[in-house]
N, CA, C and O atoms as a Tripos MOL2 file, in Angstrom:
@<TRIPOS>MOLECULE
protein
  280   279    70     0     0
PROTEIN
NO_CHARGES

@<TRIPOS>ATOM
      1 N          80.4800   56.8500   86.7400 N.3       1 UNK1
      2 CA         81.0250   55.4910   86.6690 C.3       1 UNK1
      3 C          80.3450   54.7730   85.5140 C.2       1 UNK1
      4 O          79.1350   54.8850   85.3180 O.2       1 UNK1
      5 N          81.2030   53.9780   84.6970 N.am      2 UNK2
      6 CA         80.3200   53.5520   83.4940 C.3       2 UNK2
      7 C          80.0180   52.0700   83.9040 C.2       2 UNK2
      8 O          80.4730   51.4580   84.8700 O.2       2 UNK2
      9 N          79.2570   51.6930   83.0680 N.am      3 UNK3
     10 CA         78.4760   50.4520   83.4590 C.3       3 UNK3
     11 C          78.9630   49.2930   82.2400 C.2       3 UNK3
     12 O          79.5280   49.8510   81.2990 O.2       3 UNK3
     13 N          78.8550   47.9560   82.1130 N.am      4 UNK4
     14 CA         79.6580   47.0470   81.2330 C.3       4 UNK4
     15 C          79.4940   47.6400   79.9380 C.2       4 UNK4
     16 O          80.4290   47.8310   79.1610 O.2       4 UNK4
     17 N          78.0040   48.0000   79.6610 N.am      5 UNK5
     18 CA         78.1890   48.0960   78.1250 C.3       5 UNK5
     19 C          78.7490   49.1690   77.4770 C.2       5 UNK5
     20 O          79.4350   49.0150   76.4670 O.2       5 UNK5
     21 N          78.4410   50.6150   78.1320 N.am      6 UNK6
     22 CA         79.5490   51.5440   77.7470 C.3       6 UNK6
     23 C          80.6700   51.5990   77.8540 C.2       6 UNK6
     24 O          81.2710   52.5780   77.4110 O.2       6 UNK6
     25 N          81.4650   50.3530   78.6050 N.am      7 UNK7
     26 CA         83.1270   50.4960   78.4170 C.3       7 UNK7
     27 C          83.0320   49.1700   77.0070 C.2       7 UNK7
     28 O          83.5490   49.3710   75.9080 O.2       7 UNK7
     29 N          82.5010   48.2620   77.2600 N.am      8 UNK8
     30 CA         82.6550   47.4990   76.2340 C.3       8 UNK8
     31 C          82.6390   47.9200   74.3570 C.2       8 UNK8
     32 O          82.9280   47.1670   73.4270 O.2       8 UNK8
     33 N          82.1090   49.6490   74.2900 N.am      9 UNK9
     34 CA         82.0670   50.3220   72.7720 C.3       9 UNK9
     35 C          83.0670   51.3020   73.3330 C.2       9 UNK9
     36 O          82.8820   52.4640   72.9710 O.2       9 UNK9
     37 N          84.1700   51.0640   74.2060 N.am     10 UNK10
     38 CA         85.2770   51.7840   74.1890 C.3      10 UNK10
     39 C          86.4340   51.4580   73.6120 C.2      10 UNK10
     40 O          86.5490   50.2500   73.8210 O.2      10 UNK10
     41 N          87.5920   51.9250   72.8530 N.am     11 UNK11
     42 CA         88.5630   51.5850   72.4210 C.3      11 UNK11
     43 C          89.7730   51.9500   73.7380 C.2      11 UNK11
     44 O          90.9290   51.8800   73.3210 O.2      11 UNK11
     45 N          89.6850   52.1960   74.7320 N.am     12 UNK12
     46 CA         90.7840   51.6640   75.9190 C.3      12 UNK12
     47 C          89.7690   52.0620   77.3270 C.2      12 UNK12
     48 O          88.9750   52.9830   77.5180 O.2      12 UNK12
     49 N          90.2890   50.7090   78.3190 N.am     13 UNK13
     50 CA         89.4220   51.0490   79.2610 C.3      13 UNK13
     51 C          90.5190   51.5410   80.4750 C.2      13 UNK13
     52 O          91.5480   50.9500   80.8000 O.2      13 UNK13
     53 N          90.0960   52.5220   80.9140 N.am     14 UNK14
     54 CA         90.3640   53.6720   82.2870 C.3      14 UNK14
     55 C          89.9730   53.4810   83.4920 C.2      14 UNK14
     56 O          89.0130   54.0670   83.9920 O.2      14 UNK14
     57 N          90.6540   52.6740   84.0460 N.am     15 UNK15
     58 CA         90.5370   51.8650   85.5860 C.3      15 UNK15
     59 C          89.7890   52.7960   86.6230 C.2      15 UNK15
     60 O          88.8530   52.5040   87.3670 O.2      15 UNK15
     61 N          90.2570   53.6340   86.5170 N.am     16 UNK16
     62 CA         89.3950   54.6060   87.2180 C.3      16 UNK16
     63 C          87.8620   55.0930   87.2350 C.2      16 UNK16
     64 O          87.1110   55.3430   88.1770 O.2      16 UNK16
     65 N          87.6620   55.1390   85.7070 N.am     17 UNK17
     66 CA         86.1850   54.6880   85.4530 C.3      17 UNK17
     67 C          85.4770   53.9620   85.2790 C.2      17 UNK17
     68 O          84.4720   54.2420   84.6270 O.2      17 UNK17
     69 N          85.7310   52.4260   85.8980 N.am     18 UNK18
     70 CA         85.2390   51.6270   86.3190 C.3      18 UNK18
     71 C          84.4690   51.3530   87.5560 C.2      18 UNK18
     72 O          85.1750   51.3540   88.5650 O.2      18 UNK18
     73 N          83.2300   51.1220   87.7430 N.am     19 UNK19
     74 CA         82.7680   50.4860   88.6110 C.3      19 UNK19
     75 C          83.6420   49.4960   89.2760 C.2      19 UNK19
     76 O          84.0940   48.5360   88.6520 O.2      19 UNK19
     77 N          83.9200   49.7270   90.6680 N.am     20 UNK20
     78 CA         84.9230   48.5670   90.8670 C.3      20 UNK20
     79 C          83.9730   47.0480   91.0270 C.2      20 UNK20
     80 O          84.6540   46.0310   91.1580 O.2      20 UNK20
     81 N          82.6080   46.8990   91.0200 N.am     21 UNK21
     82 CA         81.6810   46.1320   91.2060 C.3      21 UNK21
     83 C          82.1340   45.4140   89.6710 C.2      21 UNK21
     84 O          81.7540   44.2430   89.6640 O.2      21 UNK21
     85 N          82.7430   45.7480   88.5550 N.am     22 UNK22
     86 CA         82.8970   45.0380   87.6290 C.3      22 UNK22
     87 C          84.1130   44.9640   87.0540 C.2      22 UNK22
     88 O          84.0990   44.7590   85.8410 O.2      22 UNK22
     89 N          85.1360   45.0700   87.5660 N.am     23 UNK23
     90 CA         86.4640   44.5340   87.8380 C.3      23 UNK23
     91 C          86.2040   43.2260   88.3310 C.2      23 UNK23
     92 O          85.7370   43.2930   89.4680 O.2      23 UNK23
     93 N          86.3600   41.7410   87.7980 N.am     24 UNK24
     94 CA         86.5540   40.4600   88.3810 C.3      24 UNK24
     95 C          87.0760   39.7910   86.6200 C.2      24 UNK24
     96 O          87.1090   40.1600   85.4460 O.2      24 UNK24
     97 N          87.4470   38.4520   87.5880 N.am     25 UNK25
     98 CA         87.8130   37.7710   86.2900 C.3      25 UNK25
     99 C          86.4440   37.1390   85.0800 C.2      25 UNK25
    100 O          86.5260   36.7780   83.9050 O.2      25 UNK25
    101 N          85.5470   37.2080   85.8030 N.am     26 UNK26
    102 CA         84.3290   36.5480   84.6350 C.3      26 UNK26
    103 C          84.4090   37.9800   83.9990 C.2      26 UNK26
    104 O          84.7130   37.7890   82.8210 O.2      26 UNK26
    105 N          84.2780   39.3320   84.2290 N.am     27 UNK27
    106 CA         83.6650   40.4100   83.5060 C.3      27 UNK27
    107 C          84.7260   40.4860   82.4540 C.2      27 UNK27
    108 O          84.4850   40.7140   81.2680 O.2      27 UNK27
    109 N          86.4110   40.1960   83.1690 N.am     28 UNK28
    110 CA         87.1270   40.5020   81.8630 C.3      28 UNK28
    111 C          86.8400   39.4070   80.6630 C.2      28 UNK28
    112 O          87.1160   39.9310   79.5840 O.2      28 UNK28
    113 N          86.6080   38.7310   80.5870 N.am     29 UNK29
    114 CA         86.0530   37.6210   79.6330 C.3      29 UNK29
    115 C          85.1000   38.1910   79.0190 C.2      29 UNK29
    116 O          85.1600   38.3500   77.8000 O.2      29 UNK29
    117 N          84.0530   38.5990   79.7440 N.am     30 UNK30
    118 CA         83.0220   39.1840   78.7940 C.3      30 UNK30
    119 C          83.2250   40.4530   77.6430 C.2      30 UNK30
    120 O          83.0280   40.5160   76.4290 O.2      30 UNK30
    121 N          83.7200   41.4220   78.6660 N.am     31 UNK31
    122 CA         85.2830   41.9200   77.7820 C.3      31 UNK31
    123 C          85.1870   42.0090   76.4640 C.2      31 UNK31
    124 O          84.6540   42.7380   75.6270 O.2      31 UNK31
    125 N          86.3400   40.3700   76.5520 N.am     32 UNK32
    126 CA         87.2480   40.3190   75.4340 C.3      32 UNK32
    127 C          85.9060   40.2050   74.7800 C.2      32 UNK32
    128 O          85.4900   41.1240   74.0740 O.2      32 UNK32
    129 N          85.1180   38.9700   75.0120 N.am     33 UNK33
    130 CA         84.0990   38.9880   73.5240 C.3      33 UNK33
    131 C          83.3820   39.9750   73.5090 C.2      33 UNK33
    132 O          82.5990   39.7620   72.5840 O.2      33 UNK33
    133 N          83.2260   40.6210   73.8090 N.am     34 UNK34
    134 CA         82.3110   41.9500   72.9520 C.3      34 UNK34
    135 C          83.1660   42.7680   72.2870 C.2      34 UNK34
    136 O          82.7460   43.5980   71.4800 O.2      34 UNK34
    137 N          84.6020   42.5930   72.5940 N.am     35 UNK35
    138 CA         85.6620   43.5110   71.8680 C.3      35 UNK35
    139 C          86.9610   43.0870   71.5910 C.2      35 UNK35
    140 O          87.8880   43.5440   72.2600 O.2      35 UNK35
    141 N          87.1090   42.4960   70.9400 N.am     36 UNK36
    142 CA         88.7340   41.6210   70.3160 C.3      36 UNK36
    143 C          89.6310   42.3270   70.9920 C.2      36 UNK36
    144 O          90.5180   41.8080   71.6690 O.2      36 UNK36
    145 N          89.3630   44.2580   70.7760 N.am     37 UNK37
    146 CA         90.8290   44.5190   70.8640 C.3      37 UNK37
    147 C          91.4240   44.1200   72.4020 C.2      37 UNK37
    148 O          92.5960   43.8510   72.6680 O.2      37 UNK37
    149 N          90.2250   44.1620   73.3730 N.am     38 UNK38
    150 CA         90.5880   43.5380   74.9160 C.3      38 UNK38
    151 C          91.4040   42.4300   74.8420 C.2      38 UNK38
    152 O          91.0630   41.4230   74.2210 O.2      38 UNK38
    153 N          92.5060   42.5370   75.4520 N.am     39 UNK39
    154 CA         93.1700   41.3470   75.6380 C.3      39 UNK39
    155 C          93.0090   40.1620   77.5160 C.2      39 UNK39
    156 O          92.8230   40.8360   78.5290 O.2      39 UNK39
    157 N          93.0630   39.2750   77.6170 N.am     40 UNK40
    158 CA         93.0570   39.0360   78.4330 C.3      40 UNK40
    159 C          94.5450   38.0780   79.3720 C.2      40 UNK40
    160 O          95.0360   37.0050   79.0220 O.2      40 UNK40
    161 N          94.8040   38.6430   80.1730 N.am     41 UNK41
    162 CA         96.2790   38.2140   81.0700 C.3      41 UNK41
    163 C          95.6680   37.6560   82.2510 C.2      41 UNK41
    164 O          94.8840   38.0460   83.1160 O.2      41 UNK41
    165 N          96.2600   36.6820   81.9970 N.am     42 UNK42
    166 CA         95.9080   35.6390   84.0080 C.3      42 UNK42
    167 C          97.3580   36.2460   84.5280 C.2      42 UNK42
    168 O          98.2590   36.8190   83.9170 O.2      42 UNK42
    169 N          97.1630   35.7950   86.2250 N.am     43 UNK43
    170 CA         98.6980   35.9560   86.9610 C.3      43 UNK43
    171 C          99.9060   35.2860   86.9220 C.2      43 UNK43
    172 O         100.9470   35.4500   87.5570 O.2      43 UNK43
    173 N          99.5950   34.5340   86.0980 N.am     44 UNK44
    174 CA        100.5980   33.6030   85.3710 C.3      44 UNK44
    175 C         101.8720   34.4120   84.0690 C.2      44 UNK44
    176 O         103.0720   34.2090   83.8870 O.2      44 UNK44
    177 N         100.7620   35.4530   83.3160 N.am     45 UNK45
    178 CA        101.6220   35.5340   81.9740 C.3      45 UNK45
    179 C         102.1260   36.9020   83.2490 C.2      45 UNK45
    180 O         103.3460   36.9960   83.3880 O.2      45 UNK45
    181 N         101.4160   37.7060   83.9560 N.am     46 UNK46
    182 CA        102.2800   38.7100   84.5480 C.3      46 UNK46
    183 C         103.4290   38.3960   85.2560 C.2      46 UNK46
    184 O         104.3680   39.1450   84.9860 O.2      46 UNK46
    185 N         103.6880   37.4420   86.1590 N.am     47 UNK47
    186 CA        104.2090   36.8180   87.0780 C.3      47 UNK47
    187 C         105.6860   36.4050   85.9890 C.2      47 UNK47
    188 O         106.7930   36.7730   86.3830 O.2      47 UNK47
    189 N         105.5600   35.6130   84.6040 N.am     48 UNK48
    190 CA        106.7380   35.1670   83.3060 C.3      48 UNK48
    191 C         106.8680   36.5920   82.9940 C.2      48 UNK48
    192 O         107.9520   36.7810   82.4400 O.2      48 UNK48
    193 N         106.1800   37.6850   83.1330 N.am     49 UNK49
    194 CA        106.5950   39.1610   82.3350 C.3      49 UNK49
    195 C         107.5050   39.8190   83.4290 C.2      49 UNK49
    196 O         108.3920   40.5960   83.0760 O.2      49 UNK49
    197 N         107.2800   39.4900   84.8880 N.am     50 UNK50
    198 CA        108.1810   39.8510   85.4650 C.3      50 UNK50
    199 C         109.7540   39.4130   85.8650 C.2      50 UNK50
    200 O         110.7610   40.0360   86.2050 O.2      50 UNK50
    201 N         109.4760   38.2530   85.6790 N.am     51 UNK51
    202 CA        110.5980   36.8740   85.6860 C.3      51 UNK51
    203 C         111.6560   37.5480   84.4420 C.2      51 UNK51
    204 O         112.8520   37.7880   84.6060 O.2      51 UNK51
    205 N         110.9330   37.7530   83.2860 N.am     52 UNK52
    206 CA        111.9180   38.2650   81.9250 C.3      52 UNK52
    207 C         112.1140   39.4280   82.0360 C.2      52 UNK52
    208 O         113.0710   39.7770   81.3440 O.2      52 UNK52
    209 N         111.5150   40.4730   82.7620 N.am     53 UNK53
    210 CA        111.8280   41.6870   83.2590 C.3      53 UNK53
    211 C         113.3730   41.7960   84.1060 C.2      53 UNK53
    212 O         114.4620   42.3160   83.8610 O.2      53 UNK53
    213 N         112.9670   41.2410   84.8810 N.am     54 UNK54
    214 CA        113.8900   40.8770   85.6470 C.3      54 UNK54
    215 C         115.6610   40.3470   85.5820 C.2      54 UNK54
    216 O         116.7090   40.6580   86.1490 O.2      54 UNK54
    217 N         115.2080   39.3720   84.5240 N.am     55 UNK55
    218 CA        116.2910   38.5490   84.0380 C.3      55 UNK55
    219 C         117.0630   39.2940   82.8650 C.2      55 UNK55
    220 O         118.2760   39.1390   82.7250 O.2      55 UNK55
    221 N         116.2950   40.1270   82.0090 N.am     56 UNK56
    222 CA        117.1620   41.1570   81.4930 C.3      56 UNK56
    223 C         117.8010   42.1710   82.2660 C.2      56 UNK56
    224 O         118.9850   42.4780   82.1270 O.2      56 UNK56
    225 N         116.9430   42.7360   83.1540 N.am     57 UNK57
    226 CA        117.7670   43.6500   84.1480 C.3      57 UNK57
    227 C         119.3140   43.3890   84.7120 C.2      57 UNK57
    228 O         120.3100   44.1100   84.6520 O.2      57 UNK57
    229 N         119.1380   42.2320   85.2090 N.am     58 UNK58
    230 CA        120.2560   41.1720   85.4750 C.3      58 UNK58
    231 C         121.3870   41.1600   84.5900 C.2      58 UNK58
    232 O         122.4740   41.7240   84.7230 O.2      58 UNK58
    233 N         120.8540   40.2480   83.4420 N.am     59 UNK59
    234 CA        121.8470   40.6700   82.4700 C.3      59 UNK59
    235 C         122.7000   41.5560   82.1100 C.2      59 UNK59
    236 O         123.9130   41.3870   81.9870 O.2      59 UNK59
    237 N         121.8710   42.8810   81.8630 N.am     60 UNK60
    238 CA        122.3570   44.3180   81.4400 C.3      60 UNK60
    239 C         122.8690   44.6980   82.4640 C.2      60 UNK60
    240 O         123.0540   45.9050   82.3140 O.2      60 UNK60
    241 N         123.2930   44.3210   83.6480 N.am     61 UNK61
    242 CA        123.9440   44.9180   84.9410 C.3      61 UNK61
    243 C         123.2860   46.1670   85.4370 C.2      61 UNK61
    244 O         123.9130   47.2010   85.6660 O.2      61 UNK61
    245 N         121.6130   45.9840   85.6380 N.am     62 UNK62
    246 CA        121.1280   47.6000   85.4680 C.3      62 UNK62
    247 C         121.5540   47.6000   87.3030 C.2      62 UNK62
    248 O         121.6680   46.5010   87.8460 O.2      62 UNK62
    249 N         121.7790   48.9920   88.2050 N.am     63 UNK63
    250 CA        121.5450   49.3010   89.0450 C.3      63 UNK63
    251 C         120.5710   49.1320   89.6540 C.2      63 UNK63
    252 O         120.6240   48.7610   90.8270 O.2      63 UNK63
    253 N         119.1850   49.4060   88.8900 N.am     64 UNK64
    254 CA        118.1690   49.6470   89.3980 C.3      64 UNK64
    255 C         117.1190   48.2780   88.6860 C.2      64 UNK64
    256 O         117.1540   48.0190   87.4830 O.2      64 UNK64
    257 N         116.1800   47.4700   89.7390 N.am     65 UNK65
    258 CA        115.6570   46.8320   89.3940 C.3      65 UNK65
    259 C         114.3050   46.9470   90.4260 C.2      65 UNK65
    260 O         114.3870   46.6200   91.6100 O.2      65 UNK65
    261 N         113.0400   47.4630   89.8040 N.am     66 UNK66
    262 CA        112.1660   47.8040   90.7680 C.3      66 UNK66
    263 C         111.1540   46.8220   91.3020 C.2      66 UNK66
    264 O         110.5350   46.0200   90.6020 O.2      66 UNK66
    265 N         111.0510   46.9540   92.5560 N.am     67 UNK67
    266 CA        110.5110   45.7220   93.7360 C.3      67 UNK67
    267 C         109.5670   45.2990   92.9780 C.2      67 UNK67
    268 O         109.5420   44.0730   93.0790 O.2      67 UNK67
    269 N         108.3960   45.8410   91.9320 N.am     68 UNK68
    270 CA        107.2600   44.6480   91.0090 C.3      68 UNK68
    271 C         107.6660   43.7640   90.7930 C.2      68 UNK68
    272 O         106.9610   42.8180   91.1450 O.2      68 UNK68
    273 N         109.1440   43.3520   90.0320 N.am     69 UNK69
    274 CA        109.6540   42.8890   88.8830 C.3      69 UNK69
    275 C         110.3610   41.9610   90.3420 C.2      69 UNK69
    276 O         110.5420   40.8040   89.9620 O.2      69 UNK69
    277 N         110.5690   42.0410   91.0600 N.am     70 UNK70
    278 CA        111.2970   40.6850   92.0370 C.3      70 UNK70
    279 C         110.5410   39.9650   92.5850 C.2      70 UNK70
    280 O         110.9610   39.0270   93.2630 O.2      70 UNK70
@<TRIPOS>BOND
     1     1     2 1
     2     2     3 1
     3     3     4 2
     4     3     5 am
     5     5     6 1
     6     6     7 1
     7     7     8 2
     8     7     9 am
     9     9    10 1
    10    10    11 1
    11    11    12 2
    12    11    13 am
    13    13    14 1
    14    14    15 1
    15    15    16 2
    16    15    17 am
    17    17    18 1
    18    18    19 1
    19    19    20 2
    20    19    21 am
    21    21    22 1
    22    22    23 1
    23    23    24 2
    24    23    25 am
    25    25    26 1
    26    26    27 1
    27    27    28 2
    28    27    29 am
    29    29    30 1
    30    30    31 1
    31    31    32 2
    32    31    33 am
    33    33    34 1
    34    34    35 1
    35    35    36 2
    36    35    37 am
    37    37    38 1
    38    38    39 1
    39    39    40 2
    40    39    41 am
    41    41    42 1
    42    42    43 1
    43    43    44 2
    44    43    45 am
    45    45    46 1
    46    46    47 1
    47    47    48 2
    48    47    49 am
    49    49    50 1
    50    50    51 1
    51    51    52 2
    52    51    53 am
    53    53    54 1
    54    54    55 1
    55    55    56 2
    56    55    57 am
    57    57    58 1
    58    58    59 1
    59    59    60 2
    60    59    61 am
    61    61    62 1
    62    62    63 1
    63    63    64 2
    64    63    65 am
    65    65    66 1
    66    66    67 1
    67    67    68 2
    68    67    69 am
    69    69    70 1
    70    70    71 1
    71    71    72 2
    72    71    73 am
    73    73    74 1
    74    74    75 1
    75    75    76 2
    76    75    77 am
    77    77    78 1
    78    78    79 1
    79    79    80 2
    80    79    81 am
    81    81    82 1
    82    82    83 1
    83    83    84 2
    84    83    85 am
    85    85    86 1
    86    86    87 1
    87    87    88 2
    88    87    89 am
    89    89    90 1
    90    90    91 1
    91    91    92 2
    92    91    93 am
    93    93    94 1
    94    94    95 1
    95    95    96 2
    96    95    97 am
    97    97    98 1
    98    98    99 1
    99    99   100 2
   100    99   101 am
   101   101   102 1
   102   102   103 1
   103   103   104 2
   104   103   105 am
   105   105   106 1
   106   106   107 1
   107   107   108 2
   108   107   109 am
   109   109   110 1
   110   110   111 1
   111   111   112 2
   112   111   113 am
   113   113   114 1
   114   114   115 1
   115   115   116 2
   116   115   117 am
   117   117   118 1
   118   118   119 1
   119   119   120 2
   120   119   121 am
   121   121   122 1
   122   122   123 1
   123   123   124 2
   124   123   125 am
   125   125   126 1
   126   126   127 1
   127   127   128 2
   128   127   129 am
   129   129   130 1
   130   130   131 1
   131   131   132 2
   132   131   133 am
   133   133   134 1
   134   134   135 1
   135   135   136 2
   136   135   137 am
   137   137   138 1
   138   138   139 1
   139   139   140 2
   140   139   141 am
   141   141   142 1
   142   142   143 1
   143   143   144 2
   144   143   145 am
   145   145   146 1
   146   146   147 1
   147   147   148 2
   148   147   149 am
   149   149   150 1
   150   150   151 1
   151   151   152 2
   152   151   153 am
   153   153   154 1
   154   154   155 1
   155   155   156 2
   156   155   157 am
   157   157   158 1
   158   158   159 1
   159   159   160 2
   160   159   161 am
   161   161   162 1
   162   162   163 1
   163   163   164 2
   164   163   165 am
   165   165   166 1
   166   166   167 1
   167   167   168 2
   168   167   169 am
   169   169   170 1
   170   170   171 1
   171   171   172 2
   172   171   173 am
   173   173   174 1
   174   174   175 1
   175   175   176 2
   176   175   177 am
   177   177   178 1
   178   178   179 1
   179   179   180 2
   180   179   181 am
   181   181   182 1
   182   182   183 1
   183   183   184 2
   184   183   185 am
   185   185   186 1
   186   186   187 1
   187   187   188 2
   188   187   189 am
   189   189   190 1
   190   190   191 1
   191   191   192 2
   192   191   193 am
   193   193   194 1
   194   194   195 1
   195   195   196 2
   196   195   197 am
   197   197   198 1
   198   198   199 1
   199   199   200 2
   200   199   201 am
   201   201   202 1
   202   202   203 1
   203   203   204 2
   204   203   205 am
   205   205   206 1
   206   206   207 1
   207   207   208 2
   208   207   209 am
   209   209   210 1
   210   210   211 1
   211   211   212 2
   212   211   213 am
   213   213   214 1
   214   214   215 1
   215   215   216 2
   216   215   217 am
   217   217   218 1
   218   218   219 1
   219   219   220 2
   220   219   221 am
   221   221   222 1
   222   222   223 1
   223   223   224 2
   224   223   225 am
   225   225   226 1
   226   226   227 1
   227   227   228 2
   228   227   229 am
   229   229   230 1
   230   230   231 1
   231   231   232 2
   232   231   233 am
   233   233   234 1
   234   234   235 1
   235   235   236 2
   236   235   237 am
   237   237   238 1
   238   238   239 1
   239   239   240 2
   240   239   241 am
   241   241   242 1
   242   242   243 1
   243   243   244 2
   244   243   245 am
   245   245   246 1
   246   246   247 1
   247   247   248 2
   248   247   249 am
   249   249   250 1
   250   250   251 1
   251   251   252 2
   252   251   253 am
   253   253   254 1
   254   254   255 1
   255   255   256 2
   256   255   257 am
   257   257   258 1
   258   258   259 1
   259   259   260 2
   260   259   261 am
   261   261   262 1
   262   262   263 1
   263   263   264 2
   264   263   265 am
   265   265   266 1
   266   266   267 1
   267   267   268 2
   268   267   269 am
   269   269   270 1
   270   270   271 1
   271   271   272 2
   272   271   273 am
   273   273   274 1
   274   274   275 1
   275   275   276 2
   276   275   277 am
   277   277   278 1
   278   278   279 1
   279   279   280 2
@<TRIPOS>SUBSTRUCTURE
     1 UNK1         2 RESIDUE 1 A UNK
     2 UNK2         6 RESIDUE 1 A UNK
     3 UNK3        10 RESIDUE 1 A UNK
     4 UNK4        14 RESIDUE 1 A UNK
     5 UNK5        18 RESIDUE 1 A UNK
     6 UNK6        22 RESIDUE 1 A UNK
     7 UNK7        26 RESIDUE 1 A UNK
     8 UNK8        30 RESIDUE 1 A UNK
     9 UNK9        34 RESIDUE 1 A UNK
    10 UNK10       38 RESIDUE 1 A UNK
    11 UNK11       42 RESIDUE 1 A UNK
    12 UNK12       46 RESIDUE 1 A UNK
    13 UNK13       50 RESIDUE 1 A UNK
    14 UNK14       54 RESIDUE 1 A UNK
    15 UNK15       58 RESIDUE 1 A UNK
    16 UNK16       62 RESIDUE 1 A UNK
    17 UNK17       66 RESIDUE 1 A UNK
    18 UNK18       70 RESIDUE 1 A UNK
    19 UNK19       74 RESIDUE 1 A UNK
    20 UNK20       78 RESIDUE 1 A UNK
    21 UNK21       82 RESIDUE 1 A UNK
    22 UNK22       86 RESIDUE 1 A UNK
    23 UNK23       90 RESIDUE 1 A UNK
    24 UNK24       94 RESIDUE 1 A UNK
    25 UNK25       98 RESIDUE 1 A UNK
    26 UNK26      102 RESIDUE 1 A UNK
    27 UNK27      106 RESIDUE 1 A UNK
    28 UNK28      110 RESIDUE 1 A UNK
    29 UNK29      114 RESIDUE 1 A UNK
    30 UNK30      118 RESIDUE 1 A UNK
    31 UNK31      122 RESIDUE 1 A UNK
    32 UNK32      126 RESIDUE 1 A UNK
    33 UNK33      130 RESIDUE 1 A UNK
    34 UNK34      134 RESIDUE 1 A UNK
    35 UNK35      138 RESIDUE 1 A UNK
    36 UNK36      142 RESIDUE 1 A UNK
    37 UNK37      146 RESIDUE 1 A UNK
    38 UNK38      150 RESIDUE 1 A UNK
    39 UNK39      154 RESIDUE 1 A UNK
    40 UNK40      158 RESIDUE 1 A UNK
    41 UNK41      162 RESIDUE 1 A UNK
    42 UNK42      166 RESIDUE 1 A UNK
    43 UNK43      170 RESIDUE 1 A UNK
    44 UNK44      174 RESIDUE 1 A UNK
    45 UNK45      178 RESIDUE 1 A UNK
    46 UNK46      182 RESIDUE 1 A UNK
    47 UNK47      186 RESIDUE 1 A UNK
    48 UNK48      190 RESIDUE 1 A UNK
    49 UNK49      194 RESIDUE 1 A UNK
    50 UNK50      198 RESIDUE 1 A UNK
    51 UNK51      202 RESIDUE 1 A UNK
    52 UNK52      206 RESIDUE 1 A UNK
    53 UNK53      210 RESIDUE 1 A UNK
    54 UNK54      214 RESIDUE 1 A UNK
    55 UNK55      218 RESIDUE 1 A UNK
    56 UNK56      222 RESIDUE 1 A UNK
    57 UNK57      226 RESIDUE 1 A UNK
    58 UNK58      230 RESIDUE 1 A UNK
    59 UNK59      234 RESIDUE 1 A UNK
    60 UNK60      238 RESIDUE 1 A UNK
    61 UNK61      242 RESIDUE 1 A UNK
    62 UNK62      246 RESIDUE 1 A UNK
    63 UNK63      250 RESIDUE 1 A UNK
    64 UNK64      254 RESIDUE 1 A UNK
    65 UNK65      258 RESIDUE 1 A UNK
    66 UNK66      262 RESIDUE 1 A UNK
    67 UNK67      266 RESIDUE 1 A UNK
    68 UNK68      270 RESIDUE 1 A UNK
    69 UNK69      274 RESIDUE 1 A UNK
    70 UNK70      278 RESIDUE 1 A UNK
């Protein structure tokens, strides 16, 4: 299990090799500043990504629209 500073000199981080002890919202912050390329998403921009997910689905008459995205 890696610890903050060895995922922080990683170029993608692997949920799985995370300590789940540092999964929270302060650590992703710390994160981003030690590494730009980290981006950071509240439940807000996921919640509008599913809404437009959604609303194209709609549009395009897809059949299939999967339970995340409603």
């Amino acid at each position: 299990i890696l610890g903050i500073f060895e995922i922080t000199n990683q170029k993608e981080i692997i949920i799985d090799d995370l300590n789940p002890n540092y999964i929270t919202s302060g650590l992703t912050k710390i994160y981003s500043a030690f590494n730009e390329d980290f981006i950071i998403y509240d439940g807000r921009v996921g919640s509008a990504l599913c809404y437009l997910i959604k609303q194209f689905l709609i549009e395009k008459k897809t059949n299939f629209i999967p339970t995340e995205v409603l």
